[in-house]
C-alpha positions in Angstrom: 92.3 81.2 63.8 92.5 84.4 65.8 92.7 83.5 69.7 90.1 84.7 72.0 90.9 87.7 73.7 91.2 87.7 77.7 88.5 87.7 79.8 88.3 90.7 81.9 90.6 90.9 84.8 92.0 87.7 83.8 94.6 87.7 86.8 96.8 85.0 84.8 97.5 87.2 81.8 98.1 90.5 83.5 100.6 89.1 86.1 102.5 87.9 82.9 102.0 90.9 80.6 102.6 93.7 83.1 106.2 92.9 84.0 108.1 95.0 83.0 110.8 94.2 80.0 114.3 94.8 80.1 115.3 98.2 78.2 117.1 98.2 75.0 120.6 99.4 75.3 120.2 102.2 73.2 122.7 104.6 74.7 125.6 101.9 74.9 125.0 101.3 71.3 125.3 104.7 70.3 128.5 104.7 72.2 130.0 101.8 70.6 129.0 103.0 67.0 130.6 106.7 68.3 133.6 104.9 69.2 133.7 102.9 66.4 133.6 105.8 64.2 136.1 108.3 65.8 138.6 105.6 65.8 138.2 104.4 62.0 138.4 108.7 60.9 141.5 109.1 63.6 143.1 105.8 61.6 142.2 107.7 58.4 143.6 111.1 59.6 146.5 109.7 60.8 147.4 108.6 56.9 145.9 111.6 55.5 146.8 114.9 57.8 144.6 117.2 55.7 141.3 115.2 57.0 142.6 116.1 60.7 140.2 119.6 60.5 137.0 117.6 58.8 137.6 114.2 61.6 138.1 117.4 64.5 134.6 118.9 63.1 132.5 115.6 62.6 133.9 113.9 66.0 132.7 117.3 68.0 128.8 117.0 65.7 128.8 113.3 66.7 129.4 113.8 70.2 127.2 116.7 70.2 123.9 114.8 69.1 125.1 112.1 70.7 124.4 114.3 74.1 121.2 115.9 72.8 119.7 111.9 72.0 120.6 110.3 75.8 118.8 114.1 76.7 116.1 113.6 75.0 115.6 109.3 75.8 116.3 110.1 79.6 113.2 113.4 79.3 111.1 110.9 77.6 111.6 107.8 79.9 111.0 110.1 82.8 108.1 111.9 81.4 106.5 108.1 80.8 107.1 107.1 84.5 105.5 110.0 85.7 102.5 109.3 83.2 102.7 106.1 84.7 102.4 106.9 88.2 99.9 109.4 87.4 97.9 106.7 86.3 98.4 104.4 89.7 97.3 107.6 91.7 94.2 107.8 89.8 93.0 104.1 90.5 94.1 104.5 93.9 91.6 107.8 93.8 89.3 106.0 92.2 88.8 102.7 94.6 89.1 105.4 97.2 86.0 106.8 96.1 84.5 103.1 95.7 84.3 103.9 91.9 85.2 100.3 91.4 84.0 99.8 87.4 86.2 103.1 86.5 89.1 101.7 88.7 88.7 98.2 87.0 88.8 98.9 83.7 92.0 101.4 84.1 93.7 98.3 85.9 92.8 96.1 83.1 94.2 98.2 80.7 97.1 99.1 82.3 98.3 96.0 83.6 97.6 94.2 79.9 101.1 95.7 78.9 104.9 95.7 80.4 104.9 98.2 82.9 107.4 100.7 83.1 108.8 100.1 86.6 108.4 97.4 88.9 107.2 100.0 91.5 104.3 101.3 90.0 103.4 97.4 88.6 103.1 96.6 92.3 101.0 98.9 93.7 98.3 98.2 90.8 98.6 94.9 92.1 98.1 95.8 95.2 94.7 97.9 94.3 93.8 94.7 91.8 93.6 92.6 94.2 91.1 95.1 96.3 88.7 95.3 93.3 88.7 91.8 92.6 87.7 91.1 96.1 84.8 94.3 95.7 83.4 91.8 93.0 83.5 89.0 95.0 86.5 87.1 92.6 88.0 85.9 96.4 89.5 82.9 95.0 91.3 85.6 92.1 91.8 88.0 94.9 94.3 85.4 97.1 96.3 84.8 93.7 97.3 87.8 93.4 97.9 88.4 97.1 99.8 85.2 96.8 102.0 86.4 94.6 102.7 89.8 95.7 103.9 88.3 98.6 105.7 85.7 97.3 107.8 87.8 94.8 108.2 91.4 96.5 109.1 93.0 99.6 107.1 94.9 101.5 107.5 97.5 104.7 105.9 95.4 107.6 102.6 97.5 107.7 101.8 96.4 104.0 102.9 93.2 103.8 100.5 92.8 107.3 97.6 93.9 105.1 98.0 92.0 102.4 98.0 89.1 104.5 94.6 90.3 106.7 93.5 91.0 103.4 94.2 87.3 102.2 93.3 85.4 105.2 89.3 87.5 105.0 89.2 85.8 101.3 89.9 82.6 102.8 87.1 82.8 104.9 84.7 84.1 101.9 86.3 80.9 99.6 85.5 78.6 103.0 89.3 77.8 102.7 88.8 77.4 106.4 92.2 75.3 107.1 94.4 77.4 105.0 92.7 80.5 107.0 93.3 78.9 109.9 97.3 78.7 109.1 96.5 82.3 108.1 95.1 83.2 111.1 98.1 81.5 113.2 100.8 83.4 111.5 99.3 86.8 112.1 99.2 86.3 115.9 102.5 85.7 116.1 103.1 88.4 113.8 101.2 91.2 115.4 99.0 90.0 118.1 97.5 93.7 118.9 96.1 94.0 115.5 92.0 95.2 115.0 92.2 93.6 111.3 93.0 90.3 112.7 90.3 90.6 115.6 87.8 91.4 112.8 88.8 88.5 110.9 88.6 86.6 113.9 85.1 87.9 114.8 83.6 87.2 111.5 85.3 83.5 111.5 83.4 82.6 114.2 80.1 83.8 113.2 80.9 82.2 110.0 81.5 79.0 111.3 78.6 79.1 114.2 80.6 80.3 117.0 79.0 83.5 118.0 79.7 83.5 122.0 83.2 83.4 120.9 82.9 85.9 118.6 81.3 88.4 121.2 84.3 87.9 123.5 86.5 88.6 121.1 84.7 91.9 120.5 84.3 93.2 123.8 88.1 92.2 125.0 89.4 93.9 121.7 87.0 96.8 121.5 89.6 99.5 122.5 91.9 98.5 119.6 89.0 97.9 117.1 87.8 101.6 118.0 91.1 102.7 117.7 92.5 101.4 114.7 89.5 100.6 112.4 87.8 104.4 112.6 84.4 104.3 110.8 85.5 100.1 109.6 84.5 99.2 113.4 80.8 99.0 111.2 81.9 95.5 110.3 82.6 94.5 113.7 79.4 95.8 115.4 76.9 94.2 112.3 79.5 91.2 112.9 78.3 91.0 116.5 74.3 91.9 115.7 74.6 88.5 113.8 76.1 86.5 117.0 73.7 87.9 118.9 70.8 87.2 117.0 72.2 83.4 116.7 72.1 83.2 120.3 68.7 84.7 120.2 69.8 88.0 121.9 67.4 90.1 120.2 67.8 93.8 122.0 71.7 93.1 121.7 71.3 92.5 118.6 69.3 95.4 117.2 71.5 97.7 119.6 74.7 96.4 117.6 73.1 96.6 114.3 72.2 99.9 114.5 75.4 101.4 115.8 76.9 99.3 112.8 74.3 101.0 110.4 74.8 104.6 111.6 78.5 104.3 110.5 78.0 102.4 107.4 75.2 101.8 104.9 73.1 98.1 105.3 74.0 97.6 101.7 77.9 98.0 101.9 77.7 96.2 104.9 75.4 93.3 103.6 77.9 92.9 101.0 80.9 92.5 103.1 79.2 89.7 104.9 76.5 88.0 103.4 75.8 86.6 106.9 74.7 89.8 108.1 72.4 89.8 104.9 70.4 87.3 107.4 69.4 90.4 109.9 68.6 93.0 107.5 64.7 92.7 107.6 64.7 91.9 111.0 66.2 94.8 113.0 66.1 98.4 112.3 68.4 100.6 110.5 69.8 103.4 112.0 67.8 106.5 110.8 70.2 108.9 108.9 70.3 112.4 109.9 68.1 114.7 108.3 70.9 117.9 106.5 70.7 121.5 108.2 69.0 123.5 106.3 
């Protein structure tokens, strides 16, 4: 009976089929069989001194193509990195631009099969973990996360996003006490980061703590301005819902709009299904009409 295939994304199968596989030693064997050669026709030679001239002429053609075949292998292994990369900067384009069915299906198919080099396997990773939390696969989302940092190294400023990534897909999974943890090892990490503020805001409002989530905001608010840009969205629709939970109505509507003029209510609504709650109830901010 023919197995099944994969479901899409199927975060088990493409952690194991996308690493890469060792290389075949082609250019050591071709060495070794050169070697082998040369010295069997020198024996031969030695016996026979009239085959000196033909051993000379078929040693230097040997060597010769041996050259123009590690030429050619090195040209094409490069030339299938770069394709490979090429590939990685497209998805990266592509979840840039939020085109997240495109980017999916690109990392499904590339990450189905060995990749090329550890490098380029990891920052799929990186951007398959992204798209599976875009679909809401959270509990998905923290495996991969989990292994990426588990089994790679990262420079400090990734490795700290991966893990504010993580610890916001605790929160969505209600892992609260392994968020928690989460949340724990950030501060001592990087106390001064905005991601882990927002995280912070949007546990509270999660779990029905919305004073403390409005402190939060207002002593972090600098850094949140600072560091998230146009993200600080999250954070203001974040604190329209704490608001509106402590029945702070023109708070709230004040907060939702400035979250709503820098990001759409639908993005936004999916984010945080908690903010879903004050859609209907306070106004959107009123796009700008375009200059003629």
């Amino acid at each position: 009976m023919t197995p099944a295939p994969p479901s899409f994304l199927d975060v088990p199968t493409l952690l194991e089929r996308s690493v890469p596989k060792p290389r075949p030693a082609w250019v050591w064997y071709g060495m070794i069989a050169f070697a082998v050669v040369v010295l069997t026709a020198t024996g031969a030679a030695g016996q026979n001194p009239q085959l000196k001239l033909v051993v000379r002429f078929f040693g230097g053609l040997a060597m010769l193509g041996l050259v123009v075949a590690m030429a050619w292998f090195t040209s094409h292994v490069v030339k299938q990195q770069r394709k490979e990369q090429q590939r990685v900067e497209a998805i990266e384009e592509l979840v840039q631009l939020r085109r997240w069915d495109q980017a999916a299906a690109m990392l499904d198919s590339m990450l189905a099969k060995p990749a090329l080099t550890m490098g380029a396997r990891l920052q799929a990773l990186v951007y398959l973990a992204s798209v599976l939390a875009r679909y809401h696969r959270f509990g998905d989302a923290i495996a991969v996360q989990n292994y990426l940092l588990e089994h790679a190294e990262f420079d400090a400023g990734t490795a700290h996003g991966l893990k504010l990534m993580r610890t916001m897909a605790m929160l969505h999974e209600d892992q609260l006490v392994d968020a928690d943890r989460a949340l724990g090892d950030l501060r001592r990490e990087l106390p001064e980061s905005a991601g882990l503020a927002l995280i912070e805001i949007y546990r509270d409002v999660k779990t029905g703590h919305p004073a403390e989530a409005i402190e939060i905001f207002h002593a972090r608010a600098p850094a949140l301005r600072a560091q998230l840009g146009h993200r600080i969205a999250d954070a203001y629709a974040l604190v329209a819902r704490a608001h509106d939970l402590l029945d702070q109505n023109t708070e709230a509507a004040a907060a939702f709009e400035k979250a709503t003029l820098l990001s759409p209510v639908e993005e936004l609504c999916r984010r945080y299904p908690e903010v879903a709650a004050i859609r209907e109830k306070y106004p959107a901010a009123v796009a700008p009409s375009e200059a003629a």
